[in-house]
C-alpha positions as CSV (number, residue, x, y, z in Angstrom):
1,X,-65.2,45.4,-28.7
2,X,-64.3,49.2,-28.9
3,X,-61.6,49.9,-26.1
4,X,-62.1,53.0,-23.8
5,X,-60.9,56.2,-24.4
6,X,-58.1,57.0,-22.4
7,X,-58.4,60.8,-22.2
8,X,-55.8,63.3,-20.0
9,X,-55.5,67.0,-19.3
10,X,-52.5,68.9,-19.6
11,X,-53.5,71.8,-17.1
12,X,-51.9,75.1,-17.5
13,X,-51.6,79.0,-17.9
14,X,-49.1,79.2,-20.5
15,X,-48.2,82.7,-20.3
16,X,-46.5,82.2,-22.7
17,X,-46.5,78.3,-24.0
18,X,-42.8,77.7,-24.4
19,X,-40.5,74.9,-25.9
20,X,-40.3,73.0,-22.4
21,X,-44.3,72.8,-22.8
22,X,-44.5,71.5,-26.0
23,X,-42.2,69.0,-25.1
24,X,-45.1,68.0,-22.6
25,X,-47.6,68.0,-24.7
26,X,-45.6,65.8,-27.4
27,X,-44.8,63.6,-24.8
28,X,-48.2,62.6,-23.0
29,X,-49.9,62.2,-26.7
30,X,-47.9,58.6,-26.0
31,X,-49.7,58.1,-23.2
32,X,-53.5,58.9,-23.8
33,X,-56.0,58.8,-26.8
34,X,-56.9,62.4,-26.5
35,X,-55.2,65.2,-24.8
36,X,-56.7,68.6,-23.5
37,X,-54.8,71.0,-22.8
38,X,-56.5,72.9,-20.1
39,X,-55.6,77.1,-20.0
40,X,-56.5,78.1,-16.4
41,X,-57.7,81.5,-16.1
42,X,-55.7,81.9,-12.5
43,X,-57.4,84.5,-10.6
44,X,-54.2,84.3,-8.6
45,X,-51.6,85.6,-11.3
46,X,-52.2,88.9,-13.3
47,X,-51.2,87.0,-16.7
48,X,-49.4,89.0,-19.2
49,X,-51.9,87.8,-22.1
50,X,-55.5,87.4,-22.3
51,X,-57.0,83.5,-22.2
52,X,-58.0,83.6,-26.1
53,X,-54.3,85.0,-26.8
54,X,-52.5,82.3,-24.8
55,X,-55.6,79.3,-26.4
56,X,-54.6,80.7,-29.7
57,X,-50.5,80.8,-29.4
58,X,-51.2,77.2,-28.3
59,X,-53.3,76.1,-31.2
60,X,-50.8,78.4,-33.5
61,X,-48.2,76.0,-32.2
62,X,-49.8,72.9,-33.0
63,X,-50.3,73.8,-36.2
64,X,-46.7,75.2,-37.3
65,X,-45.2,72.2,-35.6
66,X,-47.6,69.1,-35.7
67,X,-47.1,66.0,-33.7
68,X,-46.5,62.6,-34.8
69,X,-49.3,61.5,-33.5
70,X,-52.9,60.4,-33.9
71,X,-54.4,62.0,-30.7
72,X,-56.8,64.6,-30.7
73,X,-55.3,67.7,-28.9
74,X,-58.2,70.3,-27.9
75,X,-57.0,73.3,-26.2
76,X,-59.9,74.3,-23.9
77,X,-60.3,77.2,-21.4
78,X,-61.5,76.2,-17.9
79,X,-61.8,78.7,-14.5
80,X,-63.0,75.9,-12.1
81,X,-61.2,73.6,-9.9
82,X,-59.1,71.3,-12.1
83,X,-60.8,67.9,-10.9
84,X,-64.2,69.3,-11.6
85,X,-62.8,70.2,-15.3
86,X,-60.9,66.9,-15.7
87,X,-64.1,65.0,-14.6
88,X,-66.1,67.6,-16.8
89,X,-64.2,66.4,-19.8
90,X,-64.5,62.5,-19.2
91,X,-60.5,62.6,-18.6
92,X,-59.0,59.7,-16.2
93,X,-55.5,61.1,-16.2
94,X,-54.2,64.5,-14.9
95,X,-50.5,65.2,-16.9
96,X,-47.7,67.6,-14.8
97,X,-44.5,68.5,-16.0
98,X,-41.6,68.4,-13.3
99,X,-38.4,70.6,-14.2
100,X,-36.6,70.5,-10.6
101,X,-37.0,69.2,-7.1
102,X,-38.4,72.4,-6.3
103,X,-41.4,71.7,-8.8
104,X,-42.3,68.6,-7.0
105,X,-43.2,69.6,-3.8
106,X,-46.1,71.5,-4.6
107,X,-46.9,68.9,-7.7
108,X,-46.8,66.6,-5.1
109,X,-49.2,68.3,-2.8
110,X,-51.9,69.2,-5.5
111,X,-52.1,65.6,-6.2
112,X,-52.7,64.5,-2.8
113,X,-55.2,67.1,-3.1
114,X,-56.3,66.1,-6.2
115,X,-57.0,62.5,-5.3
116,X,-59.1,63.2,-1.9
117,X,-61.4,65.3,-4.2
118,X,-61.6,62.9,-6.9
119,X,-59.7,59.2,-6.2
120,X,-60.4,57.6,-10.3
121,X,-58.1,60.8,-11.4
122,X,-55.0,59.7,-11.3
123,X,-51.8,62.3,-11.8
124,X,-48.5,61.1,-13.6
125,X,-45.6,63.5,-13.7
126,X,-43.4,64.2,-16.6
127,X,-40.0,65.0,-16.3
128,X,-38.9,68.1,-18.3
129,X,-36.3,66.9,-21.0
130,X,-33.0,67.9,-19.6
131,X,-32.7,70.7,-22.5
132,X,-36.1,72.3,-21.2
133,X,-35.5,71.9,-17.7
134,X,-34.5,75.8,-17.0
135,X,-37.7,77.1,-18.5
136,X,-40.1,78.8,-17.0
137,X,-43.1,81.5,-18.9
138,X,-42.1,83.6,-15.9
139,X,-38.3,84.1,-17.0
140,X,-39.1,83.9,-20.6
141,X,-41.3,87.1,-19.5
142,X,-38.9,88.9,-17.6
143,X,-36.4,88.3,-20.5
144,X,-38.7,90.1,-22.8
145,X,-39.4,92.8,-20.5
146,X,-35.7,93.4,-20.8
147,X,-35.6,92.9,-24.8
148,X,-33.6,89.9,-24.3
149,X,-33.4,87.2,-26.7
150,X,-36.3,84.6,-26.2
151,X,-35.9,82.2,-29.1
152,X,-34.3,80.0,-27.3
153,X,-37.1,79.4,-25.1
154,X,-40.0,80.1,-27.5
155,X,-41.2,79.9,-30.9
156,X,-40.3,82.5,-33.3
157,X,-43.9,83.2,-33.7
158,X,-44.1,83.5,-29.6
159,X,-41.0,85.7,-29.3
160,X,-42.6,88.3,-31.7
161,X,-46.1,88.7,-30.0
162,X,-43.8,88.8,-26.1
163,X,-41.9,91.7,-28.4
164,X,-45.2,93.4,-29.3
165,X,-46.5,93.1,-25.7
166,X,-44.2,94.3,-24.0
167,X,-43.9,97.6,-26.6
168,X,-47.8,98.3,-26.8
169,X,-47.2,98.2,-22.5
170,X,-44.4,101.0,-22.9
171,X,-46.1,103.1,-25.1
């Protein structure tokens, strides 16, 4: 008898995926069969790369650094409500990563508001390994911005296309 598929998005914008990310996504391959990461095109932020540059940095990363892992990880786009996608993709998990307190709260509240509009999705929240706990894509942009030195945040390969952004946005 074939078991079911335990299936979980890892919801996102990832502007720019960074270490404390990857960690996630390493992380919740131990707890599901297949893993999407979901890239949500947030009308609400004005992100600093396109959906199909932040899908492909992601995939990049998963190929330059491969998991130990058997799980299929698909990187899919998705500008709908999170539940709907989740349900849209067959998944029965919803996967957060918490770096502080201050992180919770609102985690906390979308999943209350997750689970009126769909009760079988459950969430289950991650806490960021303590060396990733301090990142966020938000000060990993600002640090670019300022030509500071991202690497220890992100990739080499990330760090180069924040460089380039940030000098095609100057000139």
């Amino acid at each position: 008898m074939n078991k079911p598929l335990h299936i979980g998005v890892y919801p996102g914008t990832f502007d720019p995926i960074t270490f404390g990310h990857f960690d996630i996504i390493q992380r919740a391959t131990r707890l599901v069969d297949r893993l999407i990461v979901g890239v949500a095109t947030n009308v609400g932020k004005s992100p600093l790369f396109s959906i199909e540059e932040r899908i492909e940095m992601i995939e990049n990363e998963l190929t330059l650094h491969p998991l130990a892992s058997d799980v299929e990880i698909i990187v899919k786009p998705f500008d709908s409500l999170l539940v709907h996608f989740a349900k849209q993709e067959g998944a029965q998990v919803l996967i957060r990563g918490l770096r502080a307190v201050s992180d919770f709260e609102y985690e906390f509240q979308m999943a209350g508001t997750n689970r009126k509009l769909c009760p079988e999705l459950e969430t289950v929240f991650l806490v960021a390994s303590e060396s990733y706990q301090l990142i966020a894509s938000n000060l990993v942009r600002e640090i670019a911005r300022y030509k500071g030195d991202t690497t220890p945040f992100v990739s080499p390969q990330v760090a180069e296309k924040l460089e380039k952004r940030f000098l095609e946005l100057i000139y």
